[in-house]
VEXGU-272802 format. One line per field, with one value per residue: residue number from 0; chain; x, y negated, z negated of N, C-alpha, C in turn. Coordinates in steps of 0.2 Angstrom, whole numbers, plus 5000, padded with zeros to 4 digits. Last residue first. Example, Ala and Ser with C-alpha at 12.3 -4.5 7.8 and 13.67 -1.06 7.14 Angstrom:
VEXGU-272802
seq = 1 0
mol = A A
n_c1 = 5064 5066
n_c2 = 5011 5028
n_c3 = 4965 4961
ca_c1 = 5068 5062
ca_c2 = 5005 5022
ca_c3 = 4964 4961
c_c1 = 5064 5066
c_c2 = 5000 5016
c_c3 = 4961 4961
//
This chain:
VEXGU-272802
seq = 131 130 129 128 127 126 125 124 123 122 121 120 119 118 117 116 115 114 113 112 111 110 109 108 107 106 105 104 103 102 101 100 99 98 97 96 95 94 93 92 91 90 89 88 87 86 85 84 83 82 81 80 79 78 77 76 75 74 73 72 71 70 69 68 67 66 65 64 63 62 61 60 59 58 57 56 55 54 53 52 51 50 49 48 47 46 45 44 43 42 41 40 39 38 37 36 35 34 33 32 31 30 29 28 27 26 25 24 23 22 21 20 19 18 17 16 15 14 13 12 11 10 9 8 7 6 5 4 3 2 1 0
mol = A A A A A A A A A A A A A A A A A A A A A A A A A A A A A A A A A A A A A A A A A A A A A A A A A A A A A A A A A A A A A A A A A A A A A A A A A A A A A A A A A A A A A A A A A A A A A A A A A A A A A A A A A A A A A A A A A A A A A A A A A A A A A A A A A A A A
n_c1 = 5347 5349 5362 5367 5366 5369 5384 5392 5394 5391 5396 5409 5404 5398 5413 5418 5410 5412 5426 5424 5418 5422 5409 5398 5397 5389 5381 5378 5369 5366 5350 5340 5327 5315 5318 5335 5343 5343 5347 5338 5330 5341 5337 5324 5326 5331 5322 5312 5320 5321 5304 5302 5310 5304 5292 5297 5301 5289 5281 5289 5287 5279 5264 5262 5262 5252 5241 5238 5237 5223 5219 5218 5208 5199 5195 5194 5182 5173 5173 5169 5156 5150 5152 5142 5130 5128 5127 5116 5106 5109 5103 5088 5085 5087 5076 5066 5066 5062 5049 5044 5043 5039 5028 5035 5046 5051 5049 5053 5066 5071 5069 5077 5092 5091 5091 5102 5114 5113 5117 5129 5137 5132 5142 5155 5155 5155 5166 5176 5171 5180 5191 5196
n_c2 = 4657 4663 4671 4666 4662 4647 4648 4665 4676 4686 4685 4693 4707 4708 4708 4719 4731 4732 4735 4748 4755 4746 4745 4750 4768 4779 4783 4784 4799 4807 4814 4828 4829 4824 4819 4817 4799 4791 4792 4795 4780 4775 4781 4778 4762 4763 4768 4760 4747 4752 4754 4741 4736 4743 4736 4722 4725 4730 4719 4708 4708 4697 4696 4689 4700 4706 4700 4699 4711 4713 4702 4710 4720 4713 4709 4723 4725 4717 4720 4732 4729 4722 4732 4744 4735 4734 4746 4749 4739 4743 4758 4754 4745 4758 4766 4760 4759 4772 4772 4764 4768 4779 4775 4766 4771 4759 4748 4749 4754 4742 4735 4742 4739 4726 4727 4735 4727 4717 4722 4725 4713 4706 4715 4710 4697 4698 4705 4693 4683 4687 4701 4712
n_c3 = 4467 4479 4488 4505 4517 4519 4516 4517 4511 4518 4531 4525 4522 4535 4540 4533 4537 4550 4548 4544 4552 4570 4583 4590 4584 4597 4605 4621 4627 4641 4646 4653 4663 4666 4681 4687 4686 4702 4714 4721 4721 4731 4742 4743 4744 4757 4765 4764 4770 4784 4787 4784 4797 4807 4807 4811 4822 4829 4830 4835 4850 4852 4851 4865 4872 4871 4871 4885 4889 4883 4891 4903 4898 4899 4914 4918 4912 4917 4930 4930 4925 4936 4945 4941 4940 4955 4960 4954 4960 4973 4971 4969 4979 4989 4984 4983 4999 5003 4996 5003 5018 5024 5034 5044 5051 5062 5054 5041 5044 5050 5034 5028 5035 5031 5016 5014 5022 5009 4999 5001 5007 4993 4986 4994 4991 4977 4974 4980 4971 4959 4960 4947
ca_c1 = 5345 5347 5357 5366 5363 5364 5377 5390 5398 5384 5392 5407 5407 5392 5407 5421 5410 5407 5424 5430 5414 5423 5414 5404 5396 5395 5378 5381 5369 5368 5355 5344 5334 5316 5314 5329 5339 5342 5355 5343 5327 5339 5343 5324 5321 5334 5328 5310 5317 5325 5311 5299 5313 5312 5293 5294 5307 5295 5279 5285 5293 5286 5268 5262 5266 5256 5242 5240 5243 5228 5218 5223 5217 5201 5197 5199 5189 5175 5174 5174 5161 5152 5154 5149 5134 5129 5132 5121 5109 5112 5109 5093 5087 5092 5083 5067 5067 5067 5054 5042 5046 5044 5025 5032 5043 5050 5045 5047 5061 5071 5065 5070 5088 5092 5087 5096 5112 5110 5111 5125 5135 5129 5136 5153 5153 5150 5163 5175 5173 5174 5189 5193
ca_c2 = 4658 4657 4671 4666 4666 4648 4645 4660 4670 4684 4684 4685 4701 4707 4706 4712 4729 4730 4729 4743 4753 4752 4742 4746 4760 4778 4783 4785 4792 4807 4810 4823 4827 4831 4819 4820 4807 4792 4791 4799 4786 4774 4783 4784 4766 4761 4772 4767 4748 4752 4761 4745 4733 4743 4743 4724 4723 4733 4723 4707 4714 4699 4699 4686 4695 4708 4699 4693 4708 4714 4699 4701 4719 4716 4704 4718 4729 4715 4712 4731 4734 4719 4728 4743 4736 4727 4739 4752 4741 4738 4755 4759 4745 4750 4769 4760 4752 4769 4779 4762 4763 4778 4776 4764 4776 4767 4748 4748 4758 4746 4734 4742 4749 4728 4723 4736 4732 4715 4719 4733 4718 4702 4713 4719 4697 4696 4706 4702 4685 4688 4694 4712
ca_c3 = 4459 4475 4484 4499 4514 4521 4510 4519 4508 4512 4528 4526 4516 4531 4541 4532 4530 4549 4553 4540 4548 4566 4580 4594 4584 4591 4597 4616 4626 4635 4648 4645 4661 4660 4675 4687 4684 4698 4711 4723 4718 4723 4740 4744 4739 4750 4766 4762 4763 4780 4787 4784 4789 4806 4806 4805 4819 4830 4825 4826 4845 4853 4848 4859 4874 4870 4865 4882 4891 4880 4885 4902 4904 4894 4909 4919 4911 4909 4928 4933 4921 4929 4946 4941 4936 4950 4961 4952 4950 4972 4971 4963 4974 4988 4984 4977 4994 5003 4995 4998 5016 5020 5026 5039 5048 5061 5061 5041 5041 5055 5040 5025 5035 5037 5020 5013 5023 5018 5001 5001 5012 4999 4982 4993 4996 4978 4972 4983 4979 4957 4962 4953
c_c1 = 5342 5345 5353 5362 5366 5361 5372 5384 5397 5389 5387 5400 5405 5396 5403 5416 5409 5404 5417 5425 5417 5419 5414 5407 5402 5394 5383 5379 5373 5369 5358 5348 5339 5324 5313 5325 5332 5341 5349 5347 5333 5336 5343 5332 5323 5331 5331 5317 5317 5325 5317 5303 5310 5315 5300 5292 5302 5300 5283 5285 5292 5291 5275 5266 5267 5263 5248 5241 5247 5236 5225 5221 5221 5207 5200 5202 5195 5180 5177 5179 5169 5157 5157 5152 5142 5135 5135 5130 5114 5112 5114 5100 5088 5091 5088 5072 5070 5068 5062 5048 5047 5047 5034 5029 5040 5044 5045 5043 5054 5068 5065 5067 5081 5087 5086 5093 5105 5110 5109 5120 5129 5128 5131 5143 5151 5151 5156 5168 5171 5170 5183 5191
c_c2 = 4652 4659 4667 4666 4670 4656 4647 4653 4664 4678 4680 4684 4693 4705 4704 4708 4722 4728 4725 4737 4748 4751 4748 4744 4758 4769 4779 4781 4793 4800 4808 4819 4826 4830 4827 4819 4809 4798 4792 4798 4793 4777 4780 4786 4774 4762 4771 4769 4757 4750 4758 4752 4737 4742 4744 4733 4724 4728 4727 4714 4711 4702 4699 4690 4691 4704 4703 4695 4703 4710 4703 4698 4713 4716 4708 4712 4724 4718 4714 4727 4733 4724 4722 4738 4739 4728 4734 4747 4742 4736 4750 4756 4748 4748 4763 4762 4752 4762 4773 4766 4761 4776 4779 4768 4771 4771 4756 4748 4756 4751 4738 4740 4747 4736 4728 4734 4736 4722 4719 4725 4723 4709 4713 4718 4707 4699 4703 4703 4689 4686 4693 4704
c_c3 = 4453 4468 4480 4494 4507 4518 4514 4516 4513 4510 4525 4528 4518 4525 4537 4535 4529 4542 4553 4542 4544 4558 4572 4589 4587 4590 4593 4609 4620 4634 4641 4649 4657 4659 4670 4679 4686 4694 4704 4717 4718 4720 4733 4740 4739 4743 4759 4761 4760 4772 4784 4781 4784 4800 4805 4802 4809 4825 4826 4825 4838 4849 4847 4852 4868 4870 4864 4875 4887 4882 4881 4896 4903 4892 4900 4914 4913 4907 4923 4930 4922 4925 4940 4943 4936 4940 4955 4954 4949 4963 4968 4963 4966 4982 4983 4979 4985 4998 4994 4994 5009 5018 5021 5030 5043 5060 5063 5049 5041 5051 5046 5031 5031 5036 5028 5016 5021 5021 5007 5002 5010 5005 4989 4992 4998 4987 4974 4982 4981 4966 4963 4954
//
C-alpha cells in the first residue's frame, strides 16, 4: 500500500469526522461526546490497519527478496542430499547382513615348501644370525 493513499484515506475518515462532530454539535449537542469517541475509535482502527497493511507489504518484499537470492541453492542442495542417501542406501545394500558369516580364507598365500626356504634364508642372513 502507498504510503499516499494511506494518508490521504487517513486525511478523508479525519475530515469526515471533523465535519459529522460539528453538524453534531449544532444538531444534537448533547451527542456530541458519544460521537467523537466513535471517530476516534475509528480513525485507531484506521491507523492500525494501515500500519499492518504497511509491514505486510514490506514483508512481501523482503520475502521476494530472499527468494531471489536464493537461486535454487536449496533445490540443488536437497538433490545432492537425495543423491548421497541413494548412495549410502545402495552401499549399505551390498553389505552383509549383521549375524552373517562371511567366509574367510585361511589358506596360506604360499606353500609350506616355500615358506620353509624362506625362514632357511633368512636365518643365513648376518643380521639374523645367532651371536654367540
Amino acid at each position: 500500500m502507498n504510503k499516499t493513499t494511506v494518508f490521504l484515506a487517513f486525511t478523508a475518515l479525519a475530515a469526515i469526522g471533523l465535519i459529522g462532530a460539528v453538524v453534531l454539535m449544532i444538531l444534537r449537542p448533547d451527542a456530541t461526546a458519544t460521537f467523537t469517541s466513535l471517530i476516534v475509535t475509528v480513525l485507531g482502527l484506521a491507523t492500525v490497519a494501515a500500519t499492518t497493511f504497511y509491514g505486510l507489504g514490506k514483508q512481501g518484499e523482503k520475502l521476494d527478496s530472499v527468494a531471489k537470492n536464493v537461486n535454487g541453492n536449496s533445490t540443488r542442495m536437497l538433490d545432492t542430499i537425495e543423491t548421497q542417501q541413494q548412495q549410502i542406501a545402495a552401499l549399505l545394500s551390498a553389505l552383509p547382513a549383521v549375524g552373517a558369516t562371511v567366509p574367510i580364507d585361511v589358506t596360506p598365500p604360499m606353500s609350506e615348501d616355500t615358506m620353509l626356504r624362506l625362514r632357511e634364508d633368512v636365518a643365513t642372513l648376518p643380521s639374523h644370525r645367532a651371536e654367540g
